[in-house]
Structure formats: C-alpha cells, structure tokens
N, C-alpha and C positions, 0 to 999 in steps of 0.2 A: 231695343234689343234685350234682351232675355240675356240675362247674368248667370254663366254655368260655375257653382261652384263645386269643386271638389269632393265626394262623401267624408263624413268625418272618419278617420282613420280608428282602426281599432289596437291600440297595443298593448291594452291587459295580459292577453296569453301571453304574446312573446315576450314583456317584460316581464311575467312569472318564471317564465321558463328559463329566461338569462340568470334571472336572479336562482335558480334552481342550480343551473351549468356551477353558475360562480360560486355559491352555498358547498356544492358536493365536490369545488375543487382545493376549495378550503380547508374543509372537514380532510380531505386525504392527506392536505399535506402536515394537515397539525397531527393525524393518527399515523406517521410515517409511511403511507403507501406510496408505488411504484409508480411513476405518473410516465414513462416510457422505456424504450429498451437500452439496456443497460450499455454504457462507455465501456468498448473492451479496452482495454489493458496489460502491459506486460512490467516489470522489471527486468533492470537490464546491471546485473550487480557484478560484473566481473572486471579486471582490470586491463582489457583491451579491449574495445568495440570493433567488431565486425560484425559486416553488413551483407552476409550471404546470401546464397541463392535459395536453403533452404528458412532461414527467416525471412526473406522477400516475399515465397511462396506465404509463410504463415502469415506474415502483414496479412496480405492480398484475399486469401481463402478467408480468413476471418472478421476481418473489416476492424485491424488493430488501429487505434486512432490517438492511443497515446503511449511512449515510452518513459517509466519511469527509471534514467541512467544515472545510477551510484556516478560523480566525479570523484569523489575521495575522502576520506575518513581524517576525524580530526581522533587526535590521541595523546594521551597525559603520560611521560613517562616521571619518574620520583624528583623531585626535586628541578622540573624544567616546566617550562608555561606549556598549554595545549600547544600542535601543529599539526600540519595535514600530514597524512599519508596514502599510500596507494594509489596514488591519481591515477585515473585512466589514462590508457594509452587510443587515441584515435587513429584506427588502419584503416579506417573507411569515413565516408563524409555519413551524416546521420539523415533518415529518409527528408525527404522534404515536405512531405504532405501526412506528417504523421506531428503531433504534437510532443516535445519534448518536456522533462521535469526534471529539470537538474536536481539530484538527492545527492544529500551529505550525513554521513552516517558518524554520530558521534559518543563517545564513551561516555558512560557514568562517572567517571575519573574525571571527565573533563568540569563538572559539576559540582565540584566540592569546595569549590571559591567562588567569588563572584566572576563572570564571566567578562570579558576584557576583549574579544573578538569576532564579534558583530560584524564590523563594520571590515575587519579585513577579510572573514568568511563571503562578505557578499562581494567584494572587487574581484576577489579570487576566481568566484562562479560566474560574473559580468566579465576578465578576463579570457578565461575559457570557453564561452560563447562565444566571443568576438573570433578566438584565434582557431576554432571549429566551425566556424559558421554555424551556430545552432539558434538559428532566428525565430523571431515571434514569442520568444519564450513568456507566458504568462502564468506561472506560480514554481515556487520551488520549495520543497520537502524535507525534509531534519527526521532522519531516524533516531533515536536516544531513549535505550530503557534505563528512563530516569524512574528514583524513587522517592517515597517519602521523606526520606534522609536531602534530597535534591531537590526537591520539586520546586523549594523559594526560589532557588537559585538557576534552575533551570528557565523557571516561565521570567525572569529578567531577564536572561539571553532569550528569550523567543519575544517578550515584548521591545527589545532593543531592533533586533532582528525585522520582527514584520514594520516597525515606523521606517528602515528603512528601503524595505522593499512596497511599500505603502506609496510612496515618494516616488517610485519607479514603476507605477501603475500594477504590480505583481503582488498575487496572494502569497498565502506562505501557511503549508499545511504541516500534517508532523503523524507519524505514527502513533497506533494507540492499542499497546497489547493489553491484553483481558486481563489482567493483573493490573493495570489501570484503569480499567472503568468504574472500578470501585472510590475511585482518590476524584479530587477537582477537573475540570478538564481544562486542557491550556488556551493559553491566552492568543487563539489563532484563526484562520478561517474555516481549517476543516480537520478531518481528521482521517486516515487510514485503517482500520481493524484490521490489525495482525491475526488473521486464523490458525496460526502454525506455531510451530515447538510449544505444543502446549503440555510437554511432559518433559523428560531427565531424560535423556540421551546416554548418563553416566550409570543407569540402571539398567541391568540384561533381563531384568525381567519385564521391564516398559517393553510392550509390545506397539505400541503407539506414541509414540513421544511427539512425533511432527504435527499428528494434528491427530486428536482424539472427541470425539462425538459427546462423547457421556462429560470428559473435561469444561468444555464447550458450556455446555448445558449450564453447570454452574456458574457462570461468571454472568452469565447475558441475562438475566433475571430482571435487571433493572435499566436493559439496553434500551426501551423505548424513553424512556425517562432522560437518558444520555444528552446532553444541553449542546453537542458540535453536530454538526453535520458530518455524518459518516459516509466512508465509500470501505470496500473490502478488500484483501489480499487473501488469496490462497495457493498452498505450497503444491508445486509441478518435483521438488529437489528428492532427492533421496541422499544419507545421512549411511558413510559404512561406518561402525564403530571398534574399536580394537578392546576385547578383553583378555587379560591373562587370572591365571587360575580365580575366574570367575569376578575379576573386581575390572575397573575399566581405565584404559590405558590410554587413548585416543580418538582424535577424527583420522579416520585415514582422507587424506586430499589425493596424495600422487601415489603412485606403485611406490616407491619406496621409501617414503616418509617415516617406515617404523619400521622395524626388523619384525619381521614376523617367524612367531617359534611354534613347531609341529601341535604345540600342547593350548595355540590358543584359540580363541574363537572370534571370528568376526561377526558380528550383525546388521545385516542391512534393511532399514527402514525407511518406507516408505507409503505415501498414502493411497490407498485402494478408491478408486470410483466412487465406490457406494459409501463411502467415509464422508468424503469431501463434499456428497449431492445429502447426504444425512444433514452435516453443518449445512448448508447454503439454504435444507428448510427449517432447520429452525430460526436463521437468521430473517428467514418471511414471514414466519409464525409471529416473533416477537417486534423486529421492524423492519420491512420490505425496501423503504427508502436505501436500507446502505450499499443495494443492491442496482441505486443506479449508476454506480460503477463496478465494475469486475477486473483485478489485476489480478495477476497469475506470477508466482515467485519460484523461477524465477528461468527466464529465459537463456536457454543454450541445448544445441542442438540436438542433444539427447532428451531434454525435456521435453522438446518440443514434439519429440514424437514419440513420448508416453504412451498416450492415448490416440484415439483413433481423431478422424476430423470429425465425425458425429459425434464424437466424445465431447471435444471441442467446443462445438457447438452448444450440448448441453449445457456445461458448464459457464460458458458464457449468456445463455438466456436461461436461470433456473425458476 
C-alpha cells in the first residue's frame, strides 16, 4: 500500500504576517495610540446619589459603563488630625450593570504631615460598599491637588494606600492636573487628566477659566513622555461667579448664598463645544491612548442636557 503523506505545509507568509499584526500592535502601544473605542464615563460628585429616570435614560443612550461616585472628602481643620466630610447620602441603590469607583477627594492640608490614614480611609470606603450594595468594586481613586511642598508626603499615603488595596485584589488610581505633569508621577496604577479649571475663576477678565484651549496647549508638551497611564476628564459644570466693584466675591452655589447688590456683576462660565473638541484634539495630536477612556465632570441633570445627544456622542468618540 502506497503511504499518502501530507504536503509540506507553508507557514512563512502567515508567520510574517503574525509577526507584522504583533510588531504594529506594539509600535501603537509604546507611540500612545488608540487601540479601541473609548470607556465612557461620568462623575458623580454631589452629596446625595440619585438614580433618575433622566440619568437612566443617559446611562442607556450612551452606553455609560462606569461611574466615578465622590463618597466623601477628607479635611484638615488647625490643630485637629485629617477626617471625613460630606459623605454621600444614598436615595437610590447604584446601577447594577454599570461599574463603580468609589473617589475620595482630599485636601492639600491633609498633606503636610505624614499621613496616619490609610488604612481607616479604606474600611471606611469597604464599609460603605457593604452597606449600599456597591459590588464588584475593582479600583478606587484619591483626588488631591498635591504639590511640590507635599508631593513626599502625599506619594507615602498613596504607597501605604495601594499595598493595601493591592491585598484586596483592587487598583488605586489618582487625579492628575496639568500643573502636575510637570512634577514626578505617583506611586499608582493610573492616572486621570483633569482638563478643567484651567484658569482663576477670581479674575473677571478670565473669560475661560474652566477649560481654556490655548492653556491646555502649554502644559501637555511632554504628555507623551508622561510614565502613568492616562485616562481623561472633561468639564460638562458651569461656574456663576459673584463680583463687586470689579474684584470677586464668590462662587454663587444656591440663590442665596450671597446678598446680591444692584451694582454687581455676576459671570457665568462655561465651556463651549468647540473648546472642549479643540482640547480632546490636541490630546490625539500628542497622545491618543488617554483617550481610551472619557469621563465627563460632572453629572447632574442640568448637565446632562448641555448638549445635544449627537453632541454626546462626539465627545465621547473624539
């Protein structure tokens, strides 16, 4: 009987070509490109969560997949150790099919000793998961515009911090505004690019304080170079400001939070479309990657309907 064997098989080409795929997915991710469509995103920074019908609607219409929800602010008053403040109030249960990140927003005051609360900030935030049901939780986030004067002492609370959220299988990311990019970057697994307040609010002639293009410009210079992994935030808020005979007096929050006199002037700012789509290309120009995620600062239901939903849209795939 006659021995049929097999032809010799050819796999030059296709192992060129593999090595080609894997070559040119390499090359993208060391030049910071986009390797898919961007994680949408929201903040959720107010101090009671509800879960309405017209946030459900915008979950839904936009395919939001993660919520970044402030639980509560740590704060230095003179002469007393850091403590929480502001904790959220939950009036509603938090989506179920949406990822959560619990953020903890913390002062520069809190930064000027060594830090001593690590380890009660995280029972704190594992607490209020348990007692909200906010399950699956995998990373959670430290706002703090720390500075040079803080930064030793800040990245020791973040190295205290992530061994032991490390320990509990969770990342531990941290804000990173453009006045930091220039300083070391912390000791974490990622990072946030604050796009917003990038001007003085206390100036009436800032006509862009929240987020300014040409601002922008200068700080990101050396953003590809940047050693954390970045994701983005940009500002949905608007900012009314109170001046009297031309110098500035306040944030107005509520209707009457400030006496208002015939002779002053209020300024309301906020950022225009073609502002916020200006930034999000130079952010491609220089590195595309930070853009595989997109959060939006910050959600409530005036914000939410800013813009249109093709607005929406844009700015979620820029």
């Amino acid at each position: 009987m006659t021995k049929i064997t097999a032809p010799p098989q050819k796999h030059g080409p296709n192992i060129a070509f593999a090595l080609l795929v894997a070559l040119a997915l390499f090359l993208g991710a060391c030049s910071g490109t986009r390797q898919k469509p961007p994680v949408r995103s929201l903040y959720y920074w107010s101090t009671t969560f509800v879960n309405d019908s017209l946030k459900r609607q915008f979950y839904k219409a936009h395919n939001v997949q993660r919520l970044y929800i402030r639980y509560f602010d740590v704060v230095k008053k003179p002469n007393q150790e850091p403590l929480p403040n502001a904790t959220i109030t939950f009036n509603d249960s938090v989506p179920q099919d949406i990822e959560v990140i619990p953020t903890v927003f913390i002062t520069n005051e809190c930064m000027r000793q060594p830090p001593q609360f690590a380890e009660q900030l995280w029972q704190r935030i594992r607490q209020m998961n348990e007692t909200h049901g906010v399950k699956n939780v995998k990373e959670i986030q430290i706002d703090c515009d720390w500075s040079k004067q803080t930064q030793e002492v800040y990245f020791q609370f973040l190295r205290q911090l992530h061994q032991l959220l490390a320990k509990a299988g969770l990342k531990l990311s941290v804000t990173i505004r453009l006045h930091q990019l220039g300083m070391q970057a912390p000791p974490v697994d990622k990072g946030t690019l604050m796009l917003y307040n990038t001007g003085d609010f206390r100036q009436l002639s800032n006509q862009k304080p929240i987020l300014d293009p040409e601002v922008v410009r200068q700080y990101i210079g050396g953003l590809r170079s940047y050693s954390l992994p970045l994701n983005a935030a940009y500002p949905l808020f608007r900012v009314r400001a109170l001046f009297r005979s031309g110098k500035f007096v306040g944030i107005i929050h509520t209707k009457d939070e400030y006496p208002v006199l015939p002779t002053d002037s209020i300024a309301v700012r906020e950022t225009t479309l073609d502002d916020l789509q200006s930034v999000q290309q130079l952010i491609n120009k220089h590195r595309p990657d930070v853009h595989n995620e997109i959060i939006l600062y910050d959600i409530n239901n005036r914000n939410l309907t800013k813009y249109s939903s093709n607005d929406y849209e844009k700015i979620y795939n820029p």
